[in-house]
VOVODREN-81235 format. One record per residue: z, x negated, y negated of N, C-alpha, C in turn. Coordinates in pm, whole numbers. Atoms other than C-alpha are relative to their C-alpha. Example, Ala and Ser with C-alpha at 12.3 -4.5 7.8 and 13.67 -1.06 7.14 Angstrom:
BEGIN
     n_up   n_east   n_north    ca_up   ca_east   ca_north     c_up   c_east   c_north
        0      -89       119      780     -1230        450        0      -90      -120
       -6       82       119      714     -1367        106       73       77      -109
***
This chain:
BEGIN
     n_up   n_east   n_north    ca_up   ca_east   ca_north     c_up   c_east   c_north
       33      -14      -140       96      -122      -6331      -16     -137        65
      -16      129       -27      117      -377      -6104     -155      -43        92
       95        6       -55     -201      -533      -5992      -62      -67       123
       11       59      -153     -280      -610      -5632     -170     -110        11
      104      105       -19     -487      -947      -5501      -45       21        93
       55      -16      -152     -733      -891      -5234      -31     -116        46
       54      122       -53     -779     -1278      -5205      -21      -32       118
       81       65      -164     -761     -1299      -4820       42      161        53
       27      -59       -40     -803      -987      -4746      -55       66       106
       70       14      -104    -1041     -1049      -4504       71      -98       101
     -104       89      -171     -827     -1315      -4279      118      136        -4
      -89      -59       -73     -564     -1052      -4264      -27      147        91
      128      -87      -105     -837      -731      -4134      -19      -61       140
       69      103      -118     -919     -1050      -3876      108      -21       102
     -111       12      -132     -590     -1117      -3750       62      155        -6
      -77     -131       -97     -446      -740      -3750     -111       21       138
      107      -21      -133     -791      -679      -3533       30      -63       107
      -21      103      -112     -734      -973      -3328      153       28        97
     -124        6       -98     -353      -886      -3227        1      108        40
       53     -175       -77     -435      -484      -3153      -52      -55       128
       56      -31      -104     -723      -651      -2924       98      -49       109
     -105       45       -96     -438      -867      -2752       93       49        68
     -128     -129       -70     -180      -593      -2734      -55       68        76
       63     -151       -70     -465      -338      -2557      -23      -93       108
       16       62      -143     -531      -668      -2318      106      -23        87
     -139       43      -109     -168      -768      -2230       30      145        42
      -73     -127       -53     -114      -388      -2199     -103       39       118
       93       21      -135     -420      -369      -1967       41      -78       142
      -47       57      -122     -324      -638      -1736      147       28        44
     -130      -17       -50       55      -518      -1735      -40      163       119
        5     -139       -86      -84      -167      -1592      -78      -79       131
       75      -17      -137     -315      -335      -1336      107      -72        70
     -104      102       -91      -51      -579      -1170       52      118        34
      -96     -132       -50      211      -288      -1174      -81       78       112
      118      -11      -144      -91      -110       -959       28      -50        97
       63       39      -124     -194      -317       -762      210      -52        44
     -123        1       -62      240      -408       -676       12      128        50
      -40     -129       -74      279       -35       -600      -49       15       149
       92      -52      -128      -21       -41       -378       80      -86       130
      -94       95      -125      196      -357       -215       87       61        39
     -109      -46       -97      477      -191       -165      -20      133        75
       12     -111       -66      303       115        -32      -75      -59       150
       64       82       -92       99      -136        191      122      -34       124
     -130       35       -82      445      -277        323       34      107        78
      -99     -103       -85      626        53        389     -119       75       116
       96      -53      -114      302       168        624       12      -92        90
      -45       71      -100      336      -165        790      134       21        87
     -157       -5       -40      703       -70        850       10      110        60
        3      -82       -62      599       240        956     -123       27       163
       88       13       -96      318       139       1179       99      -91        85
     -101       87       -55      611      -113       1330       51       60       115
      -96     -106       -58      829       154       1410      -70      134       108
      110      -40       -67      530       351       1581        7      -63       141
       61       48      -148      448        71       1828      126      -48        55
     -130       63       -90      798       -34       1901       75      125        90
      -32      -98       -78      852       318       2002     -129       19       147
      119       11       -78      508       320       2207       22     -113       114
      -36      106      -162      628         9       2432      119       40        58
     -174      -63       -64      996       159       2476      -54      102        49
       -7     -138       -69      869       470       2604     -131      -56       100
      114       40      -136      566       244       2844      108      -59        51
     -104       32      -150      900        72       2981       77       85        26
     -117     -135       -73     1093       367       3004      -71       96       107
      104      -54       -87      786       514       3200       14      -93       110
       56      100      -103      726       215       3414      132        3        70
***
């Protein structure tokens, strides 16, 4: 049988732990950016729609006037 060395055993417990916690942080900050970009481009297209609102709102005060 072949007999296995646990000599560093413990540094390799340390770094799998350590690159899990890195993967659950870079995967953390990849979801909040993505977020908070959605919220931008949902931010934008209301501006674009609040635009299109008041540009109709002065065309129809000079089409009145």
């Amino acid at each position: 049988m072949i007999q296995l060395k646990f000599k560093h055993r413990k540094v390799v417990h340390y770094t799998l732990l350590i690159s899990i916690i890195l993967l659950q942080i870079i995967a953390i900050l990849t979801w909040y950016n993505e977020t908070k970009l959605a919220e931008a481009f949902d931010d934008m297209a209301t501006a674009g729609k609040m635009n299109t609102i008041n540009n109709a709102l002065l065309t129809s005060q000079d089409d009145f006037n």
